[in-house]
C-alpha positions as YAML, in Angstrom:
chain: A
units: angstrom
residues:
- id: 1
  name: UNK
  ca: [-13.90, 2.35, 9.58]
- id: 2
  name: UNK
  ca: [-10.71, 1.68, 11.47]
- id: 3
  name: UNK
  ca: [-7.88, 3.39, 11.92]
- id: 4
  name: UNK
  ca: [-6.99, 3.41, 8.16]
- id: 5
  name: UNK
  ca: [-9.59, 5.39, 7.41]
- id: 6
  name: UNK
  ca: [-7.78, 7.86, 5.00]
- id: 7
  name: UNK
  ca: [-6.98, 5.22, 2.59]
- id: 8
  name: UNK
  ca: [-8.26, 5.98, -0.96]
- id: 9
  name: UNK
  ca: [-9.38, 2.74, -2.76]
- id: 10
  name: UNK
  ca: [-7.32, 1.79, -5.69]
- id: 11
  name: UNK
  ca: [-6.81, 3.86, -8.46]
- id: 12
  name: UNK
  ca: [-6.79, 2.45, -11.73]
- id: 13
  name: UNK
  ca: [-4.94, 4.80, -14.31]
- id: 14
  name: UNK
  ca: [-3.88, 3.80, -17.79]
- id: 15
  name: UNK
  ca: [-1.05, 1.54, -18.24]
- id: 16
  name: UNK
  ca: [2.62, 2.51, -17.80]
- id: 17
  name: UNK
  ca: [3.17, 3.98, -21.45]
- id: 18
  name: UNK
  ca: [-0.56, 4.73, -22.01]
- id: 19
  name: UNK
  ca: [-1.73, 8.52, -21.96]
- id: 20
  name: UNK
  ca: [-2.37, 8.94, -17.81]
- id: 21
  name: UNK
  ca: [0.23, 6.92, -16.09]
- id: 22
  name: UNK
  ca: [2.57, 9.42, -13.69]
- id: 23
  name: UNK
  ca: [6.41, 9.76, -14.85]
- id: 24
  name: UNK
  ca: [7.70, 7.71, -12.25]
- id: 25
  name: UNK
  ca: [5.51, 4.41, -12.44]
- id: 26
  name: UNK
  ca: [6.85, 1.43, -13.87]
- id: 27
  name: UNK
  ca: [6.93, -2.16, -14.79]
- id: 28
  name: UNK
  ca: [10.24, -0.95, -15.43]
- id: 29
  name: UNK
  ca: [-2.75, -13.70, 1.23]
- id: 30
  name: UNK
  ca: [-3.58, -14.57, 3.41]
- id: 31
  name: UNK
  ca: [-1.21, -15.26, 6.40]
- id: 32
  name: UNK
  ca: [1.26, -18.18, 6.20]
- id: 33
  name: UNK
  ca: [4.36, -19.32, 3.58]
- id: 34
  name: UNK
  ca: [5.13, -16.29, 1.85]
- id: 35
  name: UNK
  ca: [5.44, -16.21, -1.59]
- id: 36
  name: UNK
  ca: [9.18, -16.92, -2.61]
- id: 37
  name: UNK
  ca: [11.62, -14.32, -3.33]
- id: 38
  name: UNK
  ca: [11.39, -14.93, -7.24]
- id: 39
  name: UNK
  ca: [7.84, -14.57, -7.22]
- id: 40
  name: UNK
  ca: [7.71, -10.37, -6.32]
- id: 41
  name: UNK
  ca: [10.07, -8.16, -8.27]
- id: 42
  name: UNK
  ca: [9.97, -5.05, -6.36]
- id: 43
  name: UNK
  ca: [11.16, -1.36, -6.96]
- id: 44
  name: UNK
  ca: [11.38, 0.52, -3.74]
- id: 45
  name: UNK
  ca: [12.00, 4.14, -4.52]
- id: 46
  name: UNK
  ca: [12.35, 7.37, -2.08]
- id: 47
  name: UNK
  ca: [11.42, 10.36, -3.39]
- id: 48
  name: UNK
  ca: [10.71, 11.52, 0.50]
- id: 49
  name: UNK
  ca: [13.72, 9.85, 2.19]
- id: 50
  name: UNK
  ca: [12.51, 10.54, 6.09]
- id: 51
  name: UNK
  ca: [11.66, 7.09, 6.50]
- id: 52
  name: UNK
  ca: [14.03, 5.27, 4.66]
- id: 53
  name: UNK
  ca: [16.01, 3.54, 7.43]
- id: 54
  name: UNK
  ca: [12.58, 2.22, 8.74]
- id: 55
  name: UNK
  ca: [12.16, 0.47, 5.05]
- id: 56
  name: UNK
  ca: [14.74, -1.60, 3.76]
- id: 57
  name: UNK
  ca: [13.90, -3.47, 0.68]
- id: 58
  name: UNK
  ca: [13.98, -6.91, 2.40]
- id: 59
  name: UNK
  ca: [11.45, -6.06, 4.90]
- id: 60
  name: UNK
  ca: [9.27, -4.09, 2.34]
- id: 61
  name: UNK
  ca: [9.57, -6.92, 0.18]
- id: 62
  name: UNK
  ca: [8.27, -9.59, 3.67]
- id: 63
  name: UNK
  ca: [5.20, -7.39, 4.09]
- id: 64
  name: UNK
  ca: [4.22, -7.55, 0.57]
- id: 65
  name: UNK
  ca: [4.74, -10.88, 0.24]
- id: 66
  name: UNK
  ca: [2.79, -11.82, 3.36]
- id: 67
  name: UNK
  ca: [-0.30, -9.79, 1.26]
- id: 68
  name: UNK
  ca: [-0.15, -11.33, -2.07]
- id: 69
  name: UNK
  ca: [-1.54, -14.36, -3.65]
- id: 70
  name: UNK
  ca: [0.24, -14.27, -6.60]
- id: 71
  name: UNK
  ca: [3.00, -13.19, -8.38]
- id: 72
  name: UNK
  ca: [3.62, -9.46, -8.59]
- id: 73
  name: UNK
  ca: [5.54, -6.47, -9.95]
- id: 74
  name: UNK
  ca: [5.36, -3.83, -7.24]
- id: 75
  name: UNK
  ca: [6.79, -0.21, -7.06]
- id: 76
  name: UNK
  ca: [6.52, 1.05, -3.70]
- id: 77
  name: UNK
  ca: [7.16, 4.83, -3.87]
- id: 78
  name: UNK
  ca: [7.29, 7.23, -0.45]
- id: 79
  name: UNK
  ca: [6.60, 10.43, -1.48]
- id: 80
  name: UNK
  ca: [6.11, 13.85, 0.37]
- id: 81
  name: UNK
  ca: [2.67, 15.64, 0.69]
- id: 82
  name: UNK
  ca: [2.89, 17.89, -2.71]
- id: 83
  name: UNK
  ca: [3.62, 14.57, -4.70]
- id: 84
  name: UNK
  ca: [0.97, 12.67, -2.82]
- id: 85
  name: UNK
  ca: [-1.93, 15.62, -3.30]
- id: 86
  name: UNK
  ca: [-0.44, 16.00, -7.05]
- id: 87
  name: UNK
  ca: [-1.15, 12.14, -7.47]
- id: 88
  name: UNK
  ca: [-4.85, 11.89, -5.46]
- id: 89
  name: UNK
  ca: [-6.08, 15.10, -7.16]
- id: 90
  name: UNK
  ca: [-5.01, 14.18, -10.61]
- id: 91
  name: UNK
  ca: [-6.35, 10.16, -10.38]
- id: 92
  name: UNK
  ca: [-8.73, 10.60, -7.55]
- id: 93
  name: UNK
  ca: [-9.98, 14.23, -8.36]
- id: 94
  name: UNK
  ca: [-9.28, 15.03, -4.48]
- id: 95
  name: UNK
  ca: [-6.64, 18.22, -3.68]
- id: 96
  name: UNK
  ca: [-5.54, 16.60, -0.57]
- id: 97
  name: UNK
  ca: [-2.75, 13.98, -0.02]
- id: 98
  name: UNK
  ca: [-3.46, 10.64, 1.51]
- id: 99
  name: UNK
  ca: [-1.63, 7.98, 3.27]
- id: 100
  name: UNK
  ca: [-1.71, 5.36, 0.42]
- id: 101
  name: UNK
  ca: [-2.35, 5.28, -3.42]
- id: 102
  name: UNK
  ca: [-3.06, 1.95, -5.49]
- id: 103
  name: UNK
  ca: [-2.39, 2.11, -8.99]
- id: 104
  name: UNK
  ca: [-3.20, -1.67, -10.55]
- id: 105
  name: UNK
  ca: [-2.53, -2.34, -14.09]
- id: 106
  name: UNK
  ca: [-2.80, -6.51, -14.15]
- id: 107
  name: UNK
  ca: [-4.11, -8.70, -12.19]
- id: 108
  name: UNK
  ca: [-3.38, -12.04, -14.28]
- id: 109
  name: UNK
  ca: [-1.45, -13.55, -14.73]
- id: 110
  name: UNK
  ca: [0.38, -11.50, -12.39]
- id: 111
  name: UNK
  ca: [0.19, -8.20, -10.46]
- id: 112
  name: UNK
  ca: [1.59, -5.16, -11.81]
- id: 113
  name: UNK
  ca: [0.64, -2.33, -9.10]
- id: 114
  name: UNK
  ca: [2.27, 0.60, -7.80]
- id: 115
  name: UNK
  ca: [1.49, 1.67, -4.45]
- id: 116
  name: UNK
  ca: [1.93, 5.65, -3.12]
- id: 117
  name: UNK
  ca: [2.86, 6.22, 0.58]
- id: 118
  name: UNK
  ca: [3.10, 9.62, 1.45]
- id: 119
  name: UNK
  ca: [5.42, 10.23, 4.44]
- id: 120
  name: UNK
  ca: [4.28, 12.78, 6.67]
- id: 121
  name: UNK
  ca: [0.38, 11.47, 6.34]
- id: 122
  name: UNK
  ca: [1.59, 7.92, 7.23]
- id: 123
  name: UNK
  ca: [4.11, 10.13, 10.07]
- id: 124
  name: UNK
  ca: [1.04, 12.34, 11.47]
- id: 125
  name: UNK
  ca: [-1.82, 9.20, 11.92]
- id: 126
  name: UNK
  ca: [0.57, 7.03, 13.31]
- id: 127
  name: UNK
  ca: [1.42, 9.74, 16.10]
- id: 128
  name: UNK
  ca: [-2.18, 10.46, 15.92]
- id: 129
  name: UNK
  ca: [-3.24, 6.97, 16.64]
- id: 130
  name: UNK
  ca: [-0.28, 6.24, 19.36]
- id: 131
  name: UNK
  ca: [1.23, 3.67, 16.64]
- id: 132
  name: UNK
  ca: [5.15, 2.52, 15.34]
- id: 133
  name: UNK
  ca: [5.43, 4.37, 12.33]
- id: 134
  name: UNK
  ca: [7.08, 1.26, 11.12]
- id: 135
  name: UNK
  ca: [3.91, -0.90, 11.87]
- id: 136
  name: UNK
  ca: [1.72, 1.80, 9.92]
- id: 137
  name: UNK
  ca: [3.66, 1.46, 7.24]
- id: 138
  name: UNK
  ca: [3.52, -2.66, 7.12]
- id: 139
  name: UNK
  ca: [-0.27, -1.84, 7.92]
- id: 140
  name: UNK
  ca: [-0.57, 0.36, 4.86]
- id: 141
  name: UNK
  ca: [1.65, -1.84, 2.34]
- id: 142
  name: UNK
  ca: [-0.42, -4.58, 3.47]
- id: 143
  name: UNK
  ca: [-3.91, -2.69, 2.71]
- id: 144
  name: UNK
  ca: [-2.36, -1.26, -0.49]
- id: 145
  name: UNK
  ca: [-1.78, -4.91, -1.87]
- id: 146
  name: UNK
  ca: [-4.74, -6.12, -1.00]
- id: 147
  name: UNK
  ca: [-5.99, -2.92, -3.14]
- id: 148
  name: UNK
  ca: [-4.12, -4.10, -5.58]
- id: 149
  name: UNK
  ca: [-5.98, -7.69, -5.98]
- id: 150
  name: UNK
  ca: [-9.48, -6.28, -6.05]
- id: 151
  name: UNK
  ca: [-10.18, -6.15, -2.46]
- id: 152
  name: UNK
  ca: [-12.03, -2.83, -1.41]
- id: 153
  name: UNK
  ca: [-13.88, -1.41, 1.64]
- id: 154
  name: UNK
  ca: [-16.19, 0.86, 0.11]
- id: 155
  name: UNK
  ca: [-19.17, -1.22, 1.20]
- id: 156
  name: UNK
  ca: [-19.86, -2.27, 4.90]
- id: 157
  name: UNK
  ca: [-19.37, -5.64, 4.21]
- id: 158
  name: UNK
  ca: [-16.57, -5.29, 1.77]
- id: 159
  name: UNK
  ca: [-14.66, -3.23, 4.38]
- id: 160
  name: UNK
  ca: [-15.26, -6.32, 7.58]
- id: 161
  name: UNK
  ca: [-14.03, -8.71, 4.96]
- id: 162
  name: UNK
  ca: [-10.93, -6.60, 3.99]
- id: 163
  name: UNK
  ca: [-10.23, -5.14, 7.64]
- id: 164
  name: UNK
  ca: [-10.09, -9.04, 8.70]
- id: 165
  name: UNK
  ca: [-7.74, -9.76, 6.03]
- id: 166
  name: UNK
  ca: [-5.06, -6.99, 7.35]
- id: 167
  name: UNK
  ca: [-5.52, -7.58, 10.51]
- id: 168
  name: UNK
  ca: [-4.58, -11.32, 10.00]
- id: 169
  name: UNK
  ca: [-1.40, -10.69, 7.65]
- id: 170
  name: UNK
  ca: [-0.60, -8.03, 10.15]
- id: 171
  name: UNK
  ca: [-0.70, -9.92, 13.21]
- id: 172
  name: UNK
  ca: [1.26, -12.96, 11.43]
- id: 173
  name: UNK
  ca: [3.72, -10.16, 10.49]
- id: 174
  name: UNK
  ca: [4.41, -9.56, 14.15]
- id: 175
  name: UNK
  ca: [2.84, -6.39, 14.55]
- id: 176
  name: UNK
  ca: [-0.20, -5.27, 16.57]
- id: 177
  name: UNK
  ca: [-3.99, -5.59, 14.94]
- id: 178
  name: UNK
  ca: [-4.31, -2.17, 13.04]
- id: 179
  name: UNK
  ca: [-8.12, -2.27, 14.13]
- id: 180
  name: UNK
  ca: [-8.17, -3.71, 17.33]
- id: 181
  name: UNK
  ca: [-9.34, -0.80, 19.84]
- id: 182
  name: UNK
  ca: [-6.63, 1.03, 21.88]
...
């Protein structure tokens, strides 16, 4: 796989309230129109605030927009490594952070997700891979809500299909094709 290789596919605990939802989660496309402001409620929260000048709310809020098909409630949450291995070992059963979490709760009739970014994993691959760590991150919110409607890349094909879809929303977004060799 590309260069998002360290994504974990979605997660799918309980519902917010039900017995294995973390403390802090809430409901508190395909490239062209995006989907208007009143259709994405979004809660953009920093508990890892190195990256917060690179995220302001409106452009979080353009990225996921540019992903979704639907309506949506979205947290976005950057979190440091300890929070982010905390969160893949307890829902994923891995002791290791990752770059990106997807928690889904609803799908219809709209999307309730949260979506984990863990700073200095999305910091250390985008120096790794030569990248804007501003373009990782609209790479990663991107993949994450596409996570969050079902799409996966666990199988060969399901991972072309999915890859093509970022690249596409990411390239309308203005930023460089996440798989496109270097």
């Amino acid at each position: 796989m590309g260069p998002a290789a360290d994504n974990e596919s979605a997660a799918r605990p309980s519902r917010p309230g039900g017995d294995a939802a973390p403390e802090f989660l809430i409901h508190s496309r395909r490239p062209g129109p995006a989907l208007p402001r009143e259709a994405l409620g979004l809660s953009l929260q920093f508990a890892d605030a190195r990256h917060r000048r690179l995220l302001p709310r409106h452009r979080v809020a353009r990225w996921l927009r540019a992903a979704l098909a639907a309506p949506a409630e979205m947290t976005v949450r950057i979190v440091d490594k300890e929070e982010g291995r905390s969160l893949n070992r307890a829902f994923r059963g891995k002791n290791k952070a990752t770059n990106v979490l997807t928690f889904t709760y609803e799908t219809e009739p709209a999307i309730v997700a949260d979506l984990v970014l863990c700073a200095a994993i999305v910091e250390r691959e985008a120096i790794e891979q030569g990248i804007d760590i501003e373009a990782h991150y609209a790479h990663l919110v991107v993949h994450g809500a596409l996570h969050a409607q079902g799409f996966d890349h666990e199988r060969d094909a399901d991972a072309r299909v999915m890859e093509a879809r970022e690249s596409a929303i990411v390239t309308h977004l203005g930023f460089a094709d996440p798989y496109a060799p270097r």
